[in-house]
N, CA, C and O atoms as a GROMACS GRO file, in nm:
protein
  600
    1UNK      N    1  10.077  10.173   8.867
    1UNK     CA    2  10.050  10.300   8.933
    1UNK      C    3  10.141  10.314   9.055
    1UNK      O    4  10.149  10.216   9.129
    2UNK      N    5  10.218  10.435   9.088
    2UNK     CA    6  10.294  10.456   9.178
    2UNK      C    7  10.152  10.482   9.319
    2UNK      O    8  10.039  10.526   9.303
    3UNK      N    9  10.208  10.443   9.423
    3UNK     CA   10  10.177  10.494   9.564
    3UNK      C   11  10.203  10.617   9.560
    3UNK      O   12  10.318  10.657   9.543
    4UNK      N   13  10.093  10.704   9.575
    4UNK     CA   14  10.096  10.854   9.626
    4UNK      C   15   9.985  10.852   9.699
    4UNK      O   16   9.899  10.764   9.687
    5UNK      N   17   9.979  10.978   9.805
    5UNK     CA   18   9.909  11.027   9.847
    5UNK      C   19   9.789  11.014   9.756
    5UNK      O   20   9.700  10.930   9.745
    6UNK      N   21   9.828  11.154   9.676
    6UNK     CA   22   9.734  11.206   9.583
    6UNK      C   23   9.601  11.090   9.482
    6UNK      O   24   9.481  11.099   9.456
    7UNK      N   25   9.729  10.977   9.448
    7UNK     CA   26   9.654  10.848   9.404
    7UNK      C   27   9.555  10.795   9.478
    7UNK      O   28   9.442  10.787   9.431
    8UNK      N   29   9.582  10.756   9.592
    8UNK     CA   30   9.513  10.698   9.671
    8UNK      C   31   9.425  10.770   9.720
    8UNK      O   32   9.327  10.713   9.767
    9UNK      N   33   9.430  10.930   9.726
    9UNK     CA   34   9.278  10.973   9.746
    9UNK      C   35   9.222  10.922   9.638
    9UNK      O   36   9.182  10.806   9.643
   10UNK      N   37   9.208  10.993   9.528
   10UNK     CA   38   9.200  10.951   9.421
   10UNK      C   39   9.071  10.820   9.422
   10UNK      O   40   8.956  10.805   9.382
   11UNK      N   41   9.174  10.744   9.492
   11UNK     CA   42   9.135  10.588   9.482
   11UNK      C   43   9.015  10.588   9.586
   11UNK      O   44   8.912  10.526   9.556
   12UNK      N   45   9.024  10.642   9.683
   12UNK     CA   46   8.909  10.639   9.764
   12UNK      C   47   8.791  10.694   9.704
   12UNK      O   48   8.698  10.635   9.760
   13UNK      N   49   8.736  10.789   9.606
   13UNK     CA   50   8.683  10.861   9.535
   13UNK      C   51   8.564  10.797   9.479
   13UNK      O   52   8.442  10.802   9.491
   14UNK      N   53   8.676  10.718   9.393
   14UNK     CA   54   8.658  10.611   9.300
   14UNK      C   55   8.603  10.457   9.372
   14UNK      O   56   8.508  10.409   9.310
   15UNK      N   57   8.632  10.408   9.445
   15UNK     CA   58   8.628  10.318   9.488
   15UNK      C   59   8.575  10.256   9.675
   15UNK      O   60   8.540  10.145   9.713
   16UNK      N   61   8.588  10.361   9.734
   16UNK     CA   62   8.594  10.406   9.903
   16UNK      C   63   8.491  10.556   9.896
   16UNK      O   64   8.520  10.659   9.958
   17UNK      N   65   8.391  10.545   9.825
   17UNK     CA   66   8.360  10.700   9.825
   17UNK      C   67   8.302  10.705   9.972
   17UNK      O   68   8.294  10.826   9.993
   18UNK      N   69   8.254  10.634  10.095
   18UNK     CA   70   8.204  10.659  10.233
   18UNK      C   71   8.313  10.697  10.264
   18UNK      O   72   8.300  10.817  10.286
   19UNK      N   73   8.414  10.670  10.279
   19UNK     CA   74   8.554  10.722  10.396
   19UNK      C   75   8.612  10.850  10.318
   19UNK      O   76   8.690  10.918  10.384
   20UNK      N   77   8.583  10.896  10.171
   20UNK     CA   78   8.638  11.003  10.121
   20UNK      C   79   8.522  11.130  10.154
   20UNK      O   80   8.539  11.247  10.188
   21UNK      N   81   8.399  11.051  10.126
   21UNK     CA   82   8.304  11.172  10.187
   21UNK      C   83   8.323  11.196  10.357
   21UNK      O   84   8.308  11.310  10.402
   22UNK      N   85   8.354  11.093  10.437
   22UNK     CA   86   8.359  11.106  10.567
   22UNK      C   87   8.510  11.222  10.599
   22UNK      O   88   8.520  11.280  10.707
   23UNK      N   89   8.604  11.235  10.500
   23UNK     CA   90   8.723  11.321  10.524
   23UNK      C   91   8.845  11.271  10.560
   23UNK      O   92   8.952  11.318  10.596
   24UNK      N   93   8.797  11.156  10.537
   24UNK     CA   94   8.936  11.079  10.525
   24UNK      C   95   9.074  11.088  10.389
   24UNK      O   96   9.046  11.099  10.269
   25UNK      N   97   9.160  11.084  10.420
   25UNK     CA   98   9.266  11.144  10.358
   25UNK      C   99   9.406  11.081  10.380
   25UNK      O  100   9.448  11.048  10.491
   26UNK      N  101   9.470  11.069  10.271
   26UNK     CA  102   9.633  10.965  10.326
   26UNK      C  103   9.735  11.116  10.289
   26UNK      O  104   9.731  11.180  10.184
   27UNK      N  105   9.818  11.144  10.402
   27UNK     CA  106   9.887  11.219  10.384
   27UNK      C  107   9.975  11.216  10.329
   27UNK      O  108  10.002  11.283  10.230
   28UNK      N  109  10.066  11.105  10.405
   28UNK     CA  110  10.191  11.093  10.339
   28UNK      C  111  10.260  10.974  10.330
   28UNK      O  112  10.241  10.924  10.441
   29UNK      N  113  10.336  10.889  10.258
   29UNK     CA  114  10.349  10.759  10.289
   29UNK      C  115  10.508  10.745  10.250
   29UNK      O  116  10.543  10.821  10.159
   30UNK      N  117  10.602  10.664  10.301
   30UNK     CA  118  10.719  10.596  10.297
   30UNK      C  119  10.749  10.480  10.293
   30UNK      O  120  10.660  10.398  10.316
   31UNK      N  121  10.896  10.429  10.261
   31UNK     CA  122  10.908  10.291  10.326
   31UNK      C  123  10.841  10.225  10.451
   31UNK      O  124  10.764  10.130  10.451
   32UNK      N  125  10.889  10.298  10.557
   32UNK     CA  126  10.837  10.263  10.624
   32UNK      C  127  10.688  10.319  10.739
   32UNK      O  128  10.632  10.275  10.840
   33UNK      N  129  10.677  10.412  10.667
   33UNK     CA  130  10.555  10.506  10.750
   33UNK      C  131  10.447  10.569  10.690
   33UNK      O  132  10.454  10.656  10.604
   34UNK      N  133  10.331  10.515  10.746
   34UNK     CA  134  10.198  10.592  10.633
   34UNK      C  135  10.115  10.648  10.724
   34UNK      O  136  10.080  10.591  10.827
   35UNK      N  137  10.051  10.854  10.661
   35UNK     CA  138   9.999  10.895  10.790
   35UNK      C  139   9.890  10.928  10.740
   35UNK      O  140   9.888  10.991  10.635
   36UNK      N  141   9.744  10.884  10.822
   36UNK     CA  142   9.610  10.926  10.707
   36UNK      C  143   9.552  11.036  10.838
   36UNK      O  144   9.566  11.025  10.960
   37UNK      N  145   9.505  11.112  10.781
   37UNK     CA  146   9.376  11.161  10.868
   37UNK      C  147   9.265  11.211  10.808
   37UNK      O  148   9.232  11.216  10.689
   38UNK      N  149   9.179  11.269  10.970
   38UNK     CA  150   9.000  11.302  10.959
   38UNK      C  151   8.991  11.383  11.012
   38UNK      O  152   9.072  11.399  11.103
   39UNK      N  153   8.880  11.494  10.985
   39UNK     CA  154   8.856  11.592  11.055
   39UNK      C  155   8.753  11.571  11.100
   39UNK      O  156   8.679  11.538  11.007
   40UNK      N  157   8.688  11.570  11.216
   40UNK     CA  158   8.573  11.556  11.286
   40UNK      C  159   8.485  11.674  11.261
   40UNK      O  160   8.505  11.792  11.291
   41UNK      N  161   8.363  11.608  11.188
   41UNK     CA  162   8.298  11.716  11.134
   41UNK      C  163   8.143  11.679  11.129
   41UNK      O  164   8.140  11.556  11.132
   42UNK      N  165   8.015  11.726  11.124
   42UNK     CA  166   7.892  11.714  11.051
   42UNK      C  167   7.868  11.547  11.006
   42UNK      O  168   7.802  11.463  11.066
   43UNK      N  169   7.923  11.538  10.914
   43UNK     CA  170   7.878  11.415  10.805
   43UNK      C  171   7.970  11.339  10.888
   43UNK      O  172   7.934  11.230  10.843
   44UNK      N  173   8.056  11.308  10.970
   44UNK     CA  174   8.158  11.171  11.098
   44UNK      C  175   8.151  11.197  11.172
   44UNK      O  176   8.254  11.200  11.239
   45UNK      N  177   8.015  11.245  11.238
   45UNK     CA  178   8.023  11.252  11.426
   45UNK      C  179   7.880  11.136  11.466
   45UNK      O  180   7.776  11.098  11.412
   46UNK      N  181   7.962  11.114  11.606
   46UNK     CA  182   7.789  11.050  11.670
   46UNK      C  183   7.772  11.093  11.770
   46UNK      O  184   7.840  11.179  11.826
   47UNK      N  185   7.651  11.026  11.819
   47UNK     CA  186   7.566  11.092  11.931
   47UNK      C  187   7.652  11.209  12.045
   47UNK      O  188   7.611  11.318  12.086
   48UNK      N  189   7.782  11.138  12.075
   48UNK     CA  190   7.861  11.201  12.145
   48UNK      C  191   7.937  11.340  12.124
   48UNK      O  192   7.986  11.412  12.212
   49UNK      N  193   7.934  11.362  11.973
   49UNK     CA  194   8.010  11.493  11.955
   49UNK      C  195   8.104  11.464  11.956
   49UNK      O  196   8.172  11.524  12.039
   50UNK      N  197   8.170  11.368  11.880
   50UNK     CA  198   8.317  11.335  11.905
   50UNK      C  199   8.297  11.189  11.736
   50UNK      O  200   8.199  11.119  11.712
   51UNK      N  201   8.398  11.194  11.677
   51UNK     CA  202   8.446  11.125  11.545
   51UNK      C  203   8.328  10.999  11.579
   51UNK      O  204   8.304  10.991  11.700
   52UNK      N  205   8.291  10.952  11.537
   52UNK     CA  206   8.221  10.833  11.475
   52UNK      C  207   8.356  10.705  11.486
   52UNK      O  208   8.465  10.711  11.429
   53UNK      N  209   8.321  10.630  11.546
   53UNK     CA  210   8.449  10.477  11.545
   53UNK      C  211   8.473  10.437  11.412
   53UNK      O  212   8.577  10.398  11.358
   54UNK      N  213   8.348  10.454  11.363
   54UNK     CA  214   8.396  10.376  11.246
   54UNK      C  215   8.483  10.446  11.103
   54UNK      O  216   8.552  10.407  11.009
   55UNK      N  217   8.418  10.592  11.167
   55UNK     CA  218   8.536  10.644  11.059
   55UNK      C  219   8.696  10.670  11.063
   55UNK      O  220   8.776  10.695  10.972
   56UNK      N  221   8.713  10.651  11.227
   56UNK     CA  222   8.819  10.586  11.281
   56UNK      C  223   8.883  10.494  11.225
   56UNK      O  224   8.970  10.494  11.139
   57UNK      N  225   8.824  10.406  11.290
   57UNK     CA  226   8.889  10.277  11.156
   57UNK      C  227   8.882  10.286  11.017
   57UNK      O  228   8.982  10.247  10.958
   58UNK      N  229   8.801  10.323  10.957
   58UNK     CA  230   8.845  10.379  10.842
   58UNK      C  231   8.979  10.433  10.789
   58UNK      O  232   9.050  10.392  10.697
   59UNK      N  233   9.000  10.575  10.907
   59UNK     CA  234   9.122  10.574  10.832
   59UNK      C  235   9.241  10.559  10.894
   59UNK      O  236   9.343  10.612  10.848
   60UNK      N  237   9.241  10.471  11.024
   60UNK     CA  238   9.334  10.379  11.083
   60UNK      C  239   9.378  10.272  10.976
   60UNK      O  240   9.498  10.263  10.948
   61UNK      N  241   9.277  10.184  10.907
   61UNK     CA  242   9.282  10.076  10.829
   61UNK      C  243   9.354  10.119  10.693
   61UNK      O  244   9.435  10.042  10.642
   62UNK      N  245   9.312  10.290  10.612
   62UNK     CA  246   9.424  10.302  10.571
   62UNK      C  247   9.588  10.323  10.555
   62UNK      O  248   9.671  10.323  10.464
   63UNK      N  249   9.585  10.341  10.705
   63UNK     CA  250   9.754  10.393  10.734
   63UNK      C  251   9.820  10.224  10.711
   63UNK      O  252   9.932  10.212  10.663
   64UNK      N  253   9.753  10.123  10.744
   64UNK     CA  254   9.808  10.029  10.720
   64UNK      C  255   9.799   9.941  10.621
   64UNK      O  256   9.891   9.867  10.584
   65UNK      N  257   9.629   9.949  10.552
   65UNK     CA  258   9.689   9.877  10.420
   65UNK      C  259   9.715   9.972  10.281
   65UNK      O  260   9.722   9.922  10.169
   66UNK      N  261   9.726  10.107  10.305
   66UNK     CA  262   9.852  10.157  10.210
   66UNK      C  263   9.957  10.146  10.188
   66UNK      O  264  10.002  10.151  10.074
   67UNK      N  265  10.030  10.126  10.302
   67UNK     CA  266  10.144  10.024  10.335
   67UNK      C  267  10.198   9.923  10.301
   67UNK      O  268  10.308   9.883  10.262
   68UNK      N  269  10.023   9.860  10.343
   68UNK     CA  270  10.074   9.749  10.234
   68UNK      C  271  10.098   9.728  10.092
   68UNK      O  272  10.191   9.669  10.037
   69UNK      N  273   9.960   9.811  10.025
   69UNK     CA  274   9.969   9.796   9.879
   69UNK      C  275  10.120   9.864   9.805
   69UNK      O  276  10.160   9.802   9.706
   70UNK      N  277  10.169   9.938   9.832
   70UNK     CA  278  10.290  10.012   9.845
   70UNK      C  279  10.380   9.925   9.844
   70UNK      O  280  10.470   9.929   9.761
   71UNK      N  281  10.370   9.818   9.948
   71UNK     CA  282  10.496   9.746   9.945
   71UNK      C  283  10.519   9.598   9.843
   71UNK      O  284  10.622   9.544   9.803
   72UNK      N  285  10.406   9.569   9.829
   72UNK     CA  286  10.360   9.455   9.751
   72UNK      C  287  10.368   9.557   9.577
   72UNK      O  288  10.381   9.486   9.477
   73UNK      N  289  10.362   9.665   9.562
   73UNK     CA  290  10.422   9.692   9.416
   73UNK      C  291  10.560   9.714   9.448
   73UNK      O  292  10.620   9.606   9.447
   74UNK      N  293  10.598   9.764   9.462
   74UNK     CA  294  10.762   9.753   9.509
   74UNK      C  295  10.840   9.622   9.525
   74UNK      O  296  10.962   9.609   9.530
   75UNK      N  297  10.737   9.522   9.533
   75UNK     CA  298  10.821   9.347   9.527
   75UNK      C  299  10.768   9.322   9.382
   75UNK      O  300  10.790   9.211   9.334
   76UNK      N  301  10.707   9.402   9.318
   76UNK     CA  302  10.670   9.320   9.187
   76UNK      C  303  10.632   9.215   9.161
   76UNK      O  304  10.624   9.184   9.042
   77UNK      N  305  10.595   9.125   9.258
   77UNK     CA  306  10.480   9.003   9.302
   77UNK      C  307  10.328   9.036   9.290
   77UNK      O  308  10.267   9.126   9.348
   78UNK      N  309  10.291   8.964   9.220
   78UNK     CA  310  10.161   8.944   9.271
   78UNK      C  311  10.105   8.849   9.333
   78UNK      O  312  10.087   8.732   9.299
   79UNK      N  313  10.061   8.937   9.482
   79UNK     CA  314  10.011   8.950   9.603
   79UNK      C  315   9.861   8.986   9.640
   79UNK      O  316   9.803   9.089   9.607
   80UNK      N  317   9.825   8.912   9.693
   80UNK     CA  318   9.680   8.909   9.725
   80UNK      C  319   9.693   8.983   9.884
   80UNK      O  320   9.800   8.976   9.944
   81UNK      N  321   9.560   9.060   9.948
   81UNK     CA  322   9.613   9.105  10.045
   81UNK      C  323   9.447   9.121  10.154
   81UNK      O  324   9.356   9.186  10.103
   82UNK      N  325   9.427   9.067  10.278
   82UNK     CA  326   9.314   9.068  10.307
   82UNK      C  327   9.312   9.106  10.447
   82UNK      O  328   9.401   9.052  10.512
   83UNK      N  329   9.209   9.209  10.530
   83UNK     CA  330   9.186   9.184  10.623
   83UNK      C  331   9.156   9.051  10.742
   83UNK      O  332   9.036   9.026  10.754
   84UNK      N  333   9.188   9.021  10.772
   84UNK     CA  334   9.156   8.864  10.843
   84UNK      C  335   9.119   8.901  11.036
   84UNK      O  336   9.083   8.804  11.104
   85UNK      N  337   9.130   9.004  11.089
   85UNK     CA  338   9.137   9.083  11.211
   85UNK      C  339   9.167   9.205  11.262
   85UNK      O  340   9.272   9.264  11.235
   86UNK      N  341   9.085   9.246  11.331
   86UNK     CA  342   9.130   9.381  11.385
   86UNK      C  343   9.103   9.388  11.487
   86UNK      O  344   9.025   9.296  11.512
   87UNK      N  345   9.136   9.491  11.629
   87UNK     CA  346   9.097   9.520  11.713
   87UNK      C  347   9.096   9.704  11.721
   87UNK      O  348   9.157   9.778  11.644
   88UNK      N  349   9.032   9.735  11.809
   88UNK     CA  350   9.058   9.886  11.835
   88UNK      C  351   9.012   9.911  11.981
   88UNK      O  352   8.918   9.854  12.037
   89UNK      N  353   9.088  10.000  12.027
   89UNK     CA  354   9.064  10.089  12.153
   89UNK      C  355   9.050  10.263  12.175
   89UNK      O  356   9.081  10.336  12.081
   90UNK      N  357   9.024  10.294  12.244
   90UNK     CA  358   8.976  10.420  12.245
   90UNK      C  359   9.028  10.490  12.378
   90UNK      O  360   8.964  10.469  12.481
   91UNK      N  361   9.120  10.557  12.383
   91UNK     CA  362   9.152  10.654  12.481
   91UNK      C  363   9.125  10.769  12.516
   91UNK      O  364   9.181  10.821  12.612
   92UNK      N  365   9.027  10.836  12.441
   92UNK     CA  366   8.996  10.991  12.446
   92UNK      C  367   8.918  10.997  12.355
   92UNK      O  368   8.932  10.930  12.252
   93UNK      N  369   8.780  11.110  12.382
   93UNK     CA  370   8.695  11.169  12.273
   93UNK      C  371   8.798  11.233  12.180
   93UNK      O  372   8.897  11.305  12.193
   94UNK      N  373   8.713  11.160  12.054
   94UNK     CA  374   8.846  11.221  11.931
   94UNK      C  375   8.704  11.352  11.871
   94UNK      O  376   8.583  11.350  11.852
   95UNK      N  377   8.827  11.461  11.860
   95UNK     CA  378   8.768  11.589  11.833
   95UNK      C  379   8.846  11.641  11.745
   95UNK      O  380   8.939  11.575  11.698
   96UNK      N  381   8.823  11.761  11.710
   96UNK     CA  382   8.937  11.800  11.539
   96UNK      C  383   8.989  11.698  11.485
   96UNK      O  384   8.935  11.588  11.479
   97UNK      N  385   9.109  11.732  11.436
   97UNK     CA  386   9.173  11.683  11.346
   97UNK      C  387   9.235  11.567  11.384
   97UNK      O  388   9.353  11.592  11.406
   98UNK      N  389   9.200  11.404  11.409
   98UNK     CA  390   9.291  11.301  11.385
   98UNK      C  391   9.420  11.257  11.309
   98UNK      O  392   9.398  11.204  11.200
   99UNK      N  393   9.517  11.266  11.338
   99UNK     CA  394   9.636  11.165  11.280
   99UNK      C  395   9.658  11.019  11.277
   99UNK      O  396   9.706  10.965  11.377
  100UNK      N  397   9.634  10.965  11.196
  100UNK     CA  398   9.640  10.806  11.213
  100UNK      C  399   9.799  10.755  11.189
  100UNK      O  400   9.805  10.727  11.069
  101UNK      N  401   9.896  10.737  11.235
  101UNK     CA  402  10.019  10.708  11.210
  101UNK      C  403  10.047  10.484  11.199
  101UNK      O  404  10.026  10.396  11.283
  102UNK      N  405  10.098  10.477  11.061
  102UNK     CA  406  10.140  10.313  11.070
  102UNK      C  407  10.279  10.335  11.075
  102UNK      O  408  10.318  10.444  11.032
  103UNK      N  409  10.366  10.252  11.119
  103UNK     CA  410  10.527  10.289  11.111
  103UNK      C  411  10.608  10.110  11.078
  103UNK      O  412  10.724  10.070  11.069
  104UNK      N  413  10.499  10.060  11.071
  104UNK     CA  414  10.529   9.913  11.100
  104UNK      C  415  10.602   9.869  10.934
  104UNK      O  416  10.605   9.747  10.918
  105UNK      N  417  10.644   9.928  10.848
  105UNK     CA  418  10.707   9.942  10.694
  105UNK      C  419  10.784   9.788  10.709
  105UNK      O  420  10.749   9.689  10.645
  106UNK      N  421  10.912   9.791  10.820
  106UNK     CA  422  10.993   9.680  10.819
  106UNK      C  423  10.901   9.550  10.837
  106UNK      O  424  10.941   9.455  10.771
  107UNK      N  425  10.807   9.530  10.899
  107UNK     CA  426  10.738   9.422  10.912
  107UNK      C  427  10.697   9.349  10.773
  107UNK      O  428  10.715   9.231  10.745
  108UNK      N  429  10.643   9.442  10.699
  108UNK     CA  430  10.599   9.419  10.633
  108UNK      C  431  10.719   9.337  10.519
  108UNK      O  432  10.709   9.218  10.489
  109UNK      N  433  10.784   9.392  10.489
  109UNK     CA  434  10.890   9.417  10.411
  109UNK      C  435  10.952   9.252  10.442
  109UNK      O  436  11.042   9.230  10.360
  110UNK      N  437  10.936   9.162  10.510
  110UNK     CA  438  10.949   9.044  10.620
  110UNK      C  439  10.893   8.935  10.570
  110UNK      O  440  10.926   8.825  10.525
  111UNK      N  441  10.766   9.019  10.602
  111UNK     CA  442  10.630   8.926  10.559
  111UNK      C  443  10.589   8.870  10.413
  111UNK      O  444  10.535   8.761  10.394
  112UNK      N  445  10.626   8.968  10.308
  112UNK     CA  446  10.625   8.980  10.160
  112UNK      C  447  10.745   8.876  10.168
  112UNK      O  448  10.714   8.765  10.211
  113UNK      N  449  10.896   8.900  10.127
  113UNK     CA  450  10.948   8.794  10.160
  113UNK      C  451  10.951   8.673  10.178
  113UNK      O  452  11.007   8.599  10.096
  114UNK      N  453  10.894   8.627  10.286
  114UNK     CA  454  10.830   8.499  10.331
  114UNK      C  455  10.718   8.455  10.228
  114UNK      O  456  10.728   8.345  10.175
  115UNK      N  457  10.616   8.533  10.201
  115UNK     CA  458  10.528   8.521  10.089
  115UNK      C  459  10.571   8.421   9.974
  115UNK      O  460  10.539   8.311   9.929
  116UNK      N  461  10.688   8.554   9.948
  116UNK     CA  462  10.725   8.500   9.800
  116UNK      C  463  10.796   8.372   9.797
  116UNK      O  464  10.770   8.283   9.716
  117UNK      N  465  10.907   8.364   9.908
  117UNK     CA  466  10.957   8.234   9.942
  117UNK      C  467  10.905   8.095   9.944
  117UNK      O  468  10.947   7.993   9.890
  118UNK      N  469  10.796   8.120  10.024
  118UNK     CA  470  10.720   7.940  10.037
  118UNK      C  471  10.606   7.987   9.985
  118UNK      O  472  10.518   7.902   9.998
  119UNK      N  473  10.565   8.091   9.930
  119UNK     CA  474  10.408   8.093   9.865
  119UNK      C  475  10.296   8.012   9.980
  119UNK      O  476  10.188   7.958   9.953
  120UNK      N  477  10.338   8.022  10.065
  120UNK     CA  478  10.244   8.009  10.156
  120UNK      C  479  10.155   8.169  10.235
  120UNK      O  480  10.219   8.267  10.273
  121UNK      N  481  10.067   8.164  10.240
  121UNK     CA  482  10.012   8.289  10.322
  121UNK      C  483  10.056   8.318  10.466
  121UNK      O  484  10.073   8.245  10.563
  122UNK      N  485  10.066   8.422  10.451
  122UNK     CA  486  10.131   8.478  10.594
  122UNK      C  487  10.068   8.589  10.643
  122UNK      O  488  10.012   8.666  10.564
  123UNK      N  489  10.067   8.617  10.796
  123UNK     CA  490   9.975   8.722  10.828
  123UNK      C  491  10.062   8.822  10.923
  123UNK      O  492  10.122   8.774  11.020
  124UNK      N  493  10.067   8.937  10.899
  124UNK     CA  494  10.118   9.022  10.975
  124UNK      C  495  10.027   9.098  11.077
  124UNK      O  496   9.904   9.087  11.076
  125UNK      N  497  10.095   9.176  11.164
  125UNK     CA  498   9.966   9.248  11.264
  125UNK      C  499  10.041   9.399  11.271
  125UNK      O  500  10.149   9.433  11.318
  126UNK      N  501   9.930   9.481  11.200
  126UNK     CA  502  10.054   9.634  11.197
  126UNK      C  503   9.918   9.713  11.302
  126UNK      O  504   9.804   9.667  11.308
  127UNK      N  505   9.961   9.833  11.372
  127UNK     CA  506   9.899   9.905  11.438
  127UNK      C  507   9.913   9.976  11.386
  127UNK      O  508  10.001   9.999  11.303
  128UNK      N  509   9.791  10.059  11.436
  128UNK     CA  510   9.822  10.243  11.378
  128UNK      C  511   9.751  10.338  11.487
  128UNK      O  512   9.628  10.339  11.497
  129UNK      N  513   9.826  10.410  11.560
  129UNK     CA  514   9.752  10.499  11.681
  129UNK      C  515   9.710  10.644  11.558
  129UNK      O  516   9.758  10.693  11.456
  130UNK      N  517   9.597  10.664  11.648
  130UNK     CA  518   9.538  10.857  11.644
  130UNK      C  519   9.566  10.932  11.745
  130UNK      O  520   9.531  10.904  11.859
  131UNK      N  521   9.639  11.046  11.712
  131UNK     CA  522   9.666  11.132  11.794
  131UNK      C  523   9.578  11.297  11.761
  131UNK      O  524   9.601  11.346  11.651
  132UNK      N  525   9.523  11.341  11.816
  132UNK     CA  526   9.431  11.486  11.807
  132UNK      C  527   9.580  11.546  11.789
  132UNK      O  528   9.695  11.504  11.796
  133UNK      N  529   9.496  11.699  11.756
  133UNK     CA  530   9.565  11.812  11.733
  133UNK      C  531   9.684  11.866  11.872
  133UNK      O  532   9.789  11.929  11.860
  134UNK      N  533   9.619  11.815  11.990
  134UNK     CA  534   9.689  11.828  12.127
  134UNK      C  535   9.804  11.736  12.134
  134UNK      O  536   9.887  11.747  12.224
  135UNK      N  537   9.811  11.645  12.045
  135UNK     CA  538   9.900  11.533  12.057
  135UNK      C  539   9.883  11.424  12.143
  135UNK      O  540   9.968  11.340  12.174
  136UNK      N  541   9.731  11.433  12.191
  136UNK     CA  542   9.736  11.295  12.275
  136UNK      C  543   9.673  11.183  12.168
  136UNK      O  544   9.619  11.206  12.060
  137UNK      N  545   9.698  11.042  12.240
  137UNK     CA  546   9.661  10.982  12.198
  137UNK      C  547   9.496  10.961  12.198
  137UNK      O  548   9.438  10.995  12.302
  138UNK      N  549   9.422  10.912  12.099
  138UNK     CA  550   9.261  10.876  12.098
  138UNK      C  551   9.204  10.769  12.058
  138UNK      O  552   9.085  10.741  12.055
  139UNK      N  553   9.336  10.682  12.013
  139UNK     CA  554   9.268  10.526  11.997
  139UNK      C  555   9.382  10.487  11.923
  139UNK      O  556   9.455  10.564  11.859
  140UNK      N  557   9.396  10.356  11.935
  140UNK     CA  558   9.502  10.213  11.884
  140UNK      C  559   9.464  10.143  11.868
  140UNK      O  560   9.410  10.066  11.948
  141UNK      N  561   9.476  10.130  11.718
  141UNK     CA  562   9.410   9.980  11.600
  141UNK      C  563   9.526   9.906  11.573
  141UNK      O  564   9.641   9.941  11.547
  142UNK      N  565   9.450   9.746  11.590
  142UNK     CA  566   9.555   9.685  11.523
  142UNK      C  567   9.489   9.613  11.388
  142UNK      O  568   9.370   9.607  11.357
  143UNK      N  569   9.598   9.563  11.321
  143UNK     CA  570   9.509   9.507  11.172
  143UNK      C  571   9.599   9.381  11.135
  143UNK      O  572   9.715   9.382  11.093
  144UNK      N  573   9.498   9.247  11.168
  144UNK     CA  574   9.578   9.182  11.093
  144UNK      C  575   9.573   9.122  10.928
  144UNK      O  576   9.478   9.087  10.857
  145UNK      N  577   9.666   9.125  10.913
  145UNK     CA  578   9.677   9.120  10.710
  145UNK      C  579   9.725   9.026  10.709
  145UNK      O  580   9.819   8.988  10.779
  146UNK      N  581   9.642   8.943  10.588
  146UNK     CA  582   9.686   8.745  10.576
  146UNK      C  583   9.730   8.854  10.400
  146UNK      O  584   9.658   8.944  10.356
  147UNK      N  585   9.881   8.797  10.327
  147UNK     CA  586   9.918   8.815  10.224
  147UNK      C  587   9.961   8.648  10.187
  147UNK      O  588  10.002   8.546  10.242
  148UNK      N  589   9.922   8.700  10.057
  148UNK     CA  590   9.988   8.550   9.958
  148UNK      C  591  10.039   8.615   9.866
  148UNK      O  592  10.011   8.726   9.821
  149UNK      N  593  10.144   8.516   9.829
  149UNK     CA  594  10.195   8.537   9.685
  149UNK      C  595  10.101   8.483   9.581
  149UNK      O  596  10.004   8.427   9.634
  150UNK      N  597  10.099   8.482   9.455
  150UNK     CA  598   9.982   8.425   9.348
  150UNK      C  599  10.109   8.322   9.275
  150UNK      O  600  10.082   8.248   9.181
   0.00000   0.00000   0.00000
């Protein structure tokens, strides 16, 4: 299956149906850049009137492991691929429309590599900021991903 957008909703549907009902969405993805967002709405808000964290991470966590899965078919390895850490911060009540931006493509691209080389597991750390409709920033996740080769 190719990496698309469209797939990977798709895939959330099927498989992620909390973060697809929450409005989560992968826009657009590249070598090196994957952009998901949320609309702050009804069914992803809390007490505050402002996005829910966790649907935040939600679709922070996809900007980066779409990325990954993307890049690991593109090496034609099979690659195992796992959360192992994250952190997140919060700079601003997130309101409308979130952008989750990953740009970290070359890292990755590094890391696989190394994988396949010593078949040893390796862990990368990709971020992905949200920026509102105003363009400020509203929070910075990081994610770290332990990959193996099989």
């Amino acid at each position: 299956m190719k990496i698309s957008p469209r797939k990977i909703n798709l895939f959330l549907l099927a498989k992620l149906p909390s973060a697809f009902l929450c409005g989560v969405r992968l826009k657009s993805i590249s070598n090196a850049i994957c952009v998901t967002s949320v609309k702050y709405r009804w069914i992803n808000q809390n007490p505050f009137n402002s996005l829910y964290f966790a649907v935040q991470a939600m679709a922070s966590e996809l900007s980066t492991g779409a990325l990954v899965l993307k890049k690991i078919q593109e090496s034609g390895n099979k690659i195992s691929m796992l959360v192992t850490h994250n952190t997140g911060s919060y700079s601003k009540k997130a309101v409308g429309r979130i952008t989750f931006t990953c740009s970290d493509g070359d890292l990755i691209n590094d890391a696989i590599k190394k994988a396949i080389e010593t078949k040893e597991g390796q862990k990368i750390t990709l971020t992905s900021v949200g920026i509102d409709n105003e363009g400020d920033e509203v929070g910075k996740y990081t994610y770290e991903w332990s990959i193996k080769a099989k």
